[in-house]
C-alpha positions in Angstrom: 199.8 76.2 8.0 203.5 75.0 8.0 205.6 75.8 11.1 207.9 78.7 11.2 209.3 79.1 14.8 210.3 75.3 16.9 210.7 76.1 20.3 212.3 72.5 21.5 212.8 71.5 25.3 214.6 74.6 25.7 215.5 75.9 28.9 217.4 78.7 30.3 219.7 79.3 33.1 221.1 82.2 34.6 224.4 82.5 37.0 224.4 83.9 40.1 227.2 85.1 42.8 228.6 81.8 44.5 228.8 79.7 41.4 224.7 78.9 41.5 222.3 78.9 39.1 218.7 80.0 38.8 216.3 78.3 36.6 214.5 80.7 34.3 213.1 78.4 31.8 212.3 74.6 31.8 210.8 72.0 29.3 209.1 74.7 26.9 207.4 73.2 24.1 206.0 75.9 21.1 205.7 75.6 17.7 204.5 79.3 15.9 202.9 78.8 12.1 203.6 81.5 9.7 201.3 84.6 9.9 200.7 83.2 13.5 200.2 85.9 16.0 201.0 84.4 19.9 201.3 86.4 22.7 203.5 85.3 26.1 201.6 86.5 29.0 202.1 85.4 32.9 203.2 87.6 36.1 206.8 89.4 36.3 209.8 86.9 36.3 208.3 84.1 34.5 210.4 84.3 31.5 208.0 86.0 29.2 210.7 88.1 27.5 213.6 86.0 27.9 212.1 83.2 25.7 211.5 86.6 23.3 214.9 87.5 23.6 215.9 83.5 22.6 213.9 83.7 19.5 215.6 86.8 18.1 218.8 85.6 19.0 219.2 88.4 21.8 220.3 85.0 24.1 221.1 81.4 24.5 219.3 78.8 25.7 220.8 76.9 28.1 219.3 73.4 27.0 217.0 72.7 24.0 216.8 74.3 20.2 215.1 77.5 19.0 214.9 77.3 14.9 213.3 79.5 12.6 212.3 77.4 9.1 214.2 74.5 10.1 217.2 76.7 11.2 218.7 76.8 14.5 219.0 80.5 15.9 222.6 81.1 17.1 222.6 85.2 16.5 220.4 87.7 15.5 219.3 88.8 12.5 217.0 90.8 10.1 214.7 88.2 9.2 213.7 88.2 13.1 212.6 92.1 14.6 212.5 93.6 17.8 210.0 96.1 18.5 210.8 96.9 22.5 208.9 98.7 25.0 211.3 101.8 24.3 211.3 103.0 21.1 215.1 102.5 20.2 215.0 105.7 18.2 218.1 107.6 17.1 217.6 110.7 18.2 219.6 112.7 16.0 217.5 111.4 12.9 214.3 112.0 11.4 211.5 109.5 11.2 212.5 108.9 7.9 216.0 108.8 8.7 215.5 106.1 11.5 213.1 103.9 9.0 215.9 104.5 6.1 218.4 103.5 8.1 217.3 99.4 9.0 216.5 99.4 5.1 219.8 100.3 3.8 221.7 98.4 6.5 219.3 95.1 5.4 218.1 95.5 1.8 221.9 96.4 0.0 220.7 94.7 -2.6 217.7 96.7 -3.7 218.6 100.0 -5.2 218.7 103.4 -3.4 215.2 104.2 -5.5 213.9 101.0 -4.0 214.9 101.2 -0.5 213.3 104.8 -0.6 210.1 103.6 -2.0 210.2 101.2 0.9 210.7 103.4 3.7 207.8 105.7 2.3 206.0 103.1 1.9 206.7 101.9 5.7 205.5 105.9 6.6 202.4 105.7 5.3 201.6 102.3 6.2 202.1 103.5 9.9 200.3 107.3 9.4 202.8 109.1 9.7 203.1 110.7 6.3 203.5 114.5 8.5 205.6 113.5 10.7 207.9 112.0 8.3 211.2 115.0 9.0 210.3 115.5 12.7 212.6 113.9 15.4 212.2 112.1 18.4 211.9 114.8 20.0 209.2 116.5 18.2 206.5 113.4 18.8 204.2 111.8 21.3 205.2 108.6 22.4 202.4 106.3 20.5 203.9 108.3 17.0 207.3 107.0 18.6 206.5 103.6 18.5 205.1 104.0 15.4 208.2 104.7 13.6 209.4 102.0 15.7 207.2 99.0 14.2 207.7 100.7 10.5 211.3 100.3 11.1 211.0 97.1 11.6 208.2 95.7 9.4 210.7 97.7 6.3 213.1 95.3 6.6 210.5 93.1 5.8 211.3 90.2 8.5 210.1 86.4 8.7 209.2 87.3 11.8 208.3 90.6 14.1 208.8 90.2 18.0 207.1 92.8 19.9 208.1 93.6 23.9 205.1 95.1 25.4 205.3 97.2 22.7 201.9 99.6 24.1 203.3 99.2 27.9 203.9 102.8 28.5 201.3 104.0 26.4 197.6 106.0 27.8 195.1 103.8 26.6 193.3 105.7 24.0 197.0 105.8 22.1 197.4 101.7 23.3 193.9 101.3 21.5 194.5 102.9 18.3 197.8 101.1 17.5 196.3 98.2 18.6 194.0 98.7 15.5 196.8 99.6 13.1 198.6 96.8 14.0 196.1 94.3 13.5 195.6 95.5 10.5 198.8 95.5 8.8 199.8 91.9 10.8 196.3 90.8 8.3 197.2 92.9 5.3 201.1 91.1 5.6 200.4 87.8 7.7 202.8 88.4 9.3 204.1 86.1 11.8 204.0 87.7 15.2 205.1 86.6 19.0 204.5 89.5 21.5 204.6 89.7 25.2 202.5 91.3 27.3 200.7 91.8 31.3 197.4 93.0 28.9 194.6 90.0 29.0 192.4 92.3 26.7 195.1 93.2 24.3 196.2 89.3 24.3 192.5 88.4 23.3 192.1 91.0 21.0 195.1 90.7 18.9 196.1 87.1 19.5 195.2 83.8 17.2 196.9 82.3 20.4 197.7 82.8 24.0 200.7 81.0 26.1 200.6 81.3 29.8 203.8 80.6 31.6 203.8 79.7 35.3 205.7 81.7 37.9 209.5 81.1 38.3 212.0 79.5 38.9 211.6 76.9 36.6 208.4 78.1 34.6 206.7 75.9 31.8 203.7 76.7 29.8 201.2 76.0 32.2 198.0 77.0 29.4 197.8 77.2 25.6 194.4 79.3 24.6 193.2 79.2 20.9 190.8 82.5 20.5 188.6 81.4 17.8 187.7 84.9 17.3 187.1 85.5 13.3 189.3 88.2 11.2 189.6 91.1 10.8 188.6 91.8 14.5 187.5 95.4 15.2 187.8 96.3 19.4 184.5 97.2 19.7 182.7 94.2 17.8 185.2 91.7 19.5 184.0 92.3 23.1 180.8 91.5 21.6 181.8 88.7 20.6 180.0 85.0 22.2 183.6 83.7 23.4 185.2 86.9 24.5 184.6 86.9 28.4 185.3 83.2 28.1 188.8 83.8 26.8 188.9 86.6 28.8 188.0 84.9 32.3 190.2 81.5 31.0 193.2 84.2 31.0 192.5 86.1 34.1 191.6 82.5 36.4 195.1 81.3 35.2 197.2 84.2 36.3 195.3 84.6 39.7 195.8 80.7 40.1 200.1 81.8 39.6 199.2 84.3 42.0 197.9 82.4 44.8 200.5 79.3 44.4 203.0 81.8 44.4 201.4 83.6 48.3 201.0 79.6 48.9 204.3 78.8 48.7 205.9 82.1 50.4 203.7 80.6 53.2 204.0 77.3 53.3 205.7 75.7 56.2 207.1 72.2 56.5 205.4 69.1 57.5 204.4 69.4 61.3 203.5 65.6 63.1 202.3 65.9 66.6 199.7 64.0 68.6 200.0 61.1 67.0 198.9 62.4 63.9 201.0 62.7 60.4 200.1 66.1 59.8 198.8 69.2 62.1 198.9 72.3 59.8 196.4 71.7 56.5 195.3 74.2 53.9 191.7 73.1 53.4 190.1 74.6 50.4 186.2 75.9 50.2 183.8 77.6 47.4 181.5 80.3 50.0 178.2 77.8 49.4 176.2 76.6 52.1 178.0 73.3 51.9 181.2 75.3 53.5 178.9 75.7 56.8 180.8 72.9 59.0 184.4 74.0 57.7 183.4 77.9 59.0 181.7 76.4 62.3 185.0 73.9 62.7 187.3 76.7 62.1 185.7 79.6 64.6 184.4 77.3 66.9 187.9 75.7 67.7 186.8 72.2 66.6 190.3 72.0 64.8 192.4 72.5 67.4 190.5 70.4 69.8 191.2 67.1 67.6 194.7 68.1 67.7 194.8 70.3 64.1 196.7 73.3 65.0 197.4 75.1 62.0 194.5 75.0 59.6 194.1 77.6 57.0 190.9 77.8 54.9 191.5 78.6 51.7 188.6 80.5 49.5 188.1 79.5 45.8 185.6 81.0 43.8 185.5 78.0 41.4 185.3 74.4 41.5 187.9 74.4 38.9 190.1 76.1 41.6 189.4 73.5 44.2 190.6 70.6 41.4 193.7 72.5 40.3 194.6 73.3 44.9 194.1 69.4 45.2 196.1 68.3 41.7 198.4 70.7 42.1 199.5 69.7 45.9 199.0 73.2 47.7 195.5 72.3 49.6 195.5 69.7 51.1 191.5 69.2 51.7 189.0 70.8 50.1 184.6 71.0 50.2 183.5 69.2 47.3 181.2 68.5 44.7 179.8 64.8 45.5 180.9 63.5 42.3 184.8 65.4 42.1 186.3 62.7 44.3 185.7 59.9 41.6 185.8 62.2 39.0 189.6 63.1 39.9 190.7 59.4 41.1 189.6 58.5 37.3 191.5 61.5 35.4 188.4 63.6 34.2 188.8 66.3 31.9 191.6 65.0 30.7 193.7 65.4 33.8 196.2 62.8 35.2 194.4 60.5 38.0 194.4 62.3 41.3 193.8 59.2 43.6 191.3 61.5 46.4 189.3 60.1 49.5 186.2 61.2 50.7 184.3 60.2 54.1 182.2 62.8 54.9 178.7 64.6 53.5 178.7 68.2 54.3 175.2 68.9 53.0 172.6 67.1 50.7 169.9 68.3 48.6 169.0 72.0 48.2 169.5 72.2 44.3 167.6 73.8 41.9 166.9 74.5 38.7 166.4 78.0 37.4 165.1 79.8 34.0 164.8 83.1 32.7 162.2 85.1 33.8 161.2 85.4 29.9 160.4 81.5 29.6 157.5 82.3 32.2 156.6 85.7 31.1 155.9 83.8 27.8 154.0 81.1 28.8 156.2 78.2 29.4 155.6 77.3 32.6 156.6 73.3 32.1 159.5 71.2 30.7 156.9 70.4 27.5 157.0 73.9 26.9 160.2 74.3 26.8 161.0 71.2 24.4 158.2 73.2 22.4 160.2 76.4 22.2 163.7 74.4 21.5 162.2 72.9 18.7 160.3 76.2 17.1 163.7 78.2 17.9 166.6 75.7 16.0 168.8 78.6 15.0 169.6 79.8 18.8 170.7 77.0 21.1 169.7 77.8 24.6 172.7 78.2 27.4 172.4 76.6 30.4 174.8 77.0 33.6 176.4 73.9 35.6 178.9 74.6 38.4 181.2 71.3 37.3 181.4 68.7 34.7 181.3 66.5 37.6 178.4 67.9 40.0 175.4 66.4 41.0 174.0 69.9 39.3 175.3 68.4 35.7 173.7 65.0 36.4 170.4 66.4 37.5 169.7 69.2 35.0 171.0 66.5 32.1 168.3 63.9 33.9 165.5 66.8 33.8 166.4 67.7 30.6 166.1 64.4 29.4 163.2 63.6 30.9 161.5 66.1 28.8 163.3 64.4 25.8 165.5 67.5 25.1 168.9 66.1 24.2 171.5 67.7 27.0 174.6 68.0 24.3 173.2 68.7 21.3 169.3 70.4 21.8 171.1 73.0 24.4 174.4 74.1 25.1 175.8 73.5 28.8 178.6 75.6 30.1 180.6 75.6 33.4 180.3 78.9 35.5 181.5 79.1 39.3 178.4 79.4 41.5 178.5 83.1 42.3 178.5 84.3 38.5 175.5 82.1 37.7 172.9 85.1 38.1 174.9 87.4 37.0 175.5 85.9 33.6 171.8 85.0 33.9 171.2 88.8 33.6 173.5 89.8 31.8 171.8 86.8 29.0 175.0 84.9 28.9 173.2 81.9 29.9 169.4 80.9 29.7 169.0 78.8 33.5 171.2 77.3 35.3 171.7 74.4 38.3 173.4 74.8 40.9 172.9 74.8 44.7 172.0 77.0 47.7 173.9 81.0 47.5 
């Protein structure tokens, strides 16, 4: 697919009282592909709609280039829509009126019998053939914004922008044009960049989603492809293998922009004092066993005897949020998996090197492997038996659970594995799950076993 919208560099600044400046937008990178459909998502103030507003030509950038086709975008126009979270609906005219109106502004060169066809056209397309010489007035809100997208899908633009275009709307309405819209955006390919605070509406409709990181100064801090085939329906797309994957990838990011953003309201500058560099740490932990002598150090005063006054333990529910706490400079310790440290020094998982030392074991042993209930209940009581039933079942690959790509759990269910000749990546499938979801996806029949250690 050949690109349609270059976002370039671009940032955007905003004046405030005194002669300062504050930093909306910094260093973001996008390219869109026609019939394309991206959603912005990220938490209030991160620039979601102000890059919008940049590609319709609502506002500036302040550094960078936004083109459409090759184009740079100085104004706005019709080949670019705005569908906003109020429905921008003359009150005075009908539904038909309001629709008729963007055509004959736009399309002057089609004839008044084509620009008529059009807009009934755009009525039906939307359902709202008995509405069609009601007013504003007269209709619900989701029939509102209805008229609202027909408007501006009549003009037939290169591309339709939509501004939480279902924010105000109950969620049986929110649902339903969900539907419709996904169905005329496949019907059309049409091109489509939408912002919303939805994570299910973002999976759903999106081919993919761009996370922006919390002002000042946010970036695209996550680009998710959802390899989700078309046409979705909402209730076969939660069924879907990859959904709550997407789904959880989403939801981790924005609580991660959550907690950085409590971290830094926080944070406190660097305190030196008996004779050490630092006094006040924020020491990360995943609520295992292993986290036993942070606890015990913590309510027991151990801290604070050895001169560490101010030490915050942070809870993550993931190993994944321990890495980004440590990369991303707002812990500045953190309970480990034995094999992060050299795992992070080297760059793994495609991660810039995070030099990390390590002197201390907090716990050894106490992993374990676990199956199904089904394997036993079926006879397959040893690792021969299982290689058995992986070769007799080739069409379903099993799942199995690992807390990191870097634990000792990895290494040692990839050894057993092995050990009964079943290849570990390309006989079964292993996926990373934080250590409190493994039974849960266990029973839910997510996964097939799992390693990890003791609850």
């Amino acid at each position: 697919m050949s690109v349609l919208v270059s976002v370039e560099q671009v940032e955007k600044a905003f004046g405030l009282p005194g002669g300062q400046e504050y930093l909306a937008l910094k260093g973001i990178d996008l390219q869109i592909h026609r019939g394309e459909f991206v959603s912005l998502i990220g938490h209030s103030g991160c620039g979601k709609s102000t890059l919008l507003n940049m590609v319709a030509g609502l506002s500036l950038p302040t550094g960078g280039i936004v083109a459409l086709d090759g184009h740079t975008i100085t104004v706005p126009g019709p080949d670019r829509m705005v569908v906003f979270q109020h429905y921008s609906l003359l009150p005075w005219l009908t539904v038909r009126q309001n629709i008729a109106l963007a055509v004959d502004a736009v399309l002057k060169n089609y004839s008044p019998a084509e620009r008529q066809q059009i807009v009934e056209e755009h009525i039906d397309l939307v359902g709202l053939r008995q509405a069609a010489d009601k007013f504003p007035a007269q209709l619900s809100g989701g029939m509102k914004q209805r008229v609202a997208i027909a408007r501006a899908l009549a003009v037939r633009p290169k591309v339709l922008l939509l501004d939480e275009p279902f924010g105000a709307l109950d969620a049986l309405t929110r649902g339903n044009l969900q539907e419709q819209l996904m169905r005329i955006c496949e019907e059309h390919q049409m091109t489509t960049l939408m912002v919303t605070h939805d994570v299910d509406e973002a999976v759903l409709l999106s081919d993919r989603v761009v996370m922006l990181t919390n002002g000042p100064g946010s970036r695209i801090g996550n680009i998710l492809t959802i390899d989700i085939p078309r046409p979705r329906r909402r209730l076969e797309v939660v069924n879907h293998p990859s959904y709550y994957s997407y789904r959880s990838e989403i939801i981790y990011f924005l609580n991660q922009q959550k907690r950085i953003k409590q971290w830094r309201a926080r944070r406190s500058t660097v305190v030196a004092r008996h004779g050490l560099e630092k006094i006040n740490l924020e020491i990360g932990f995943v609520p295992l066993t292993a986290c036993a002598p942070l606890a015990v150090a913590k309510e027991k005063g151990f801290f604070a005897k050895h001169g560490l006054e101010e030490v915050n333990l942070v809870r993550e529910t993931s190993w994944r949020g321990i890495q980004d706490g440590i990369q991303g400079g707002y812990l500045d310790a953190a309970q480990m998996p034995a094999g992060m440290p050299v795992w992070m020094s080297l760059g793994g998982g495609d991660n810039p090197p995070q030099p990390v030392v390590t002197a201390l074991t907090l716990t050894r042993n106490g992993n374990a492997i676990t199956l199904h209930r089904r394997f036993y209940e079926q006879g397959i009581h040893t690792l021969s038996q299982l290689k058995a039933y992986i070769l007799d079942s080739p069409s379903r690959r099993l799942t199995f659970g690992v807390v990191h790509p870097s634990s000792m759990h990895n290494l040692l269910l990839r050894y057993w594995l092995a050990a009964g000749g079943i290849h570990p990546d390309h006989d079964v499938v292993l996926k990373t799950l934080p250590p409190a979801q493994m039974v849960a996806n266990l029973t839910a029949g997510n996964i097939d076993g799992y390693c990890v250690g003791e609850p």
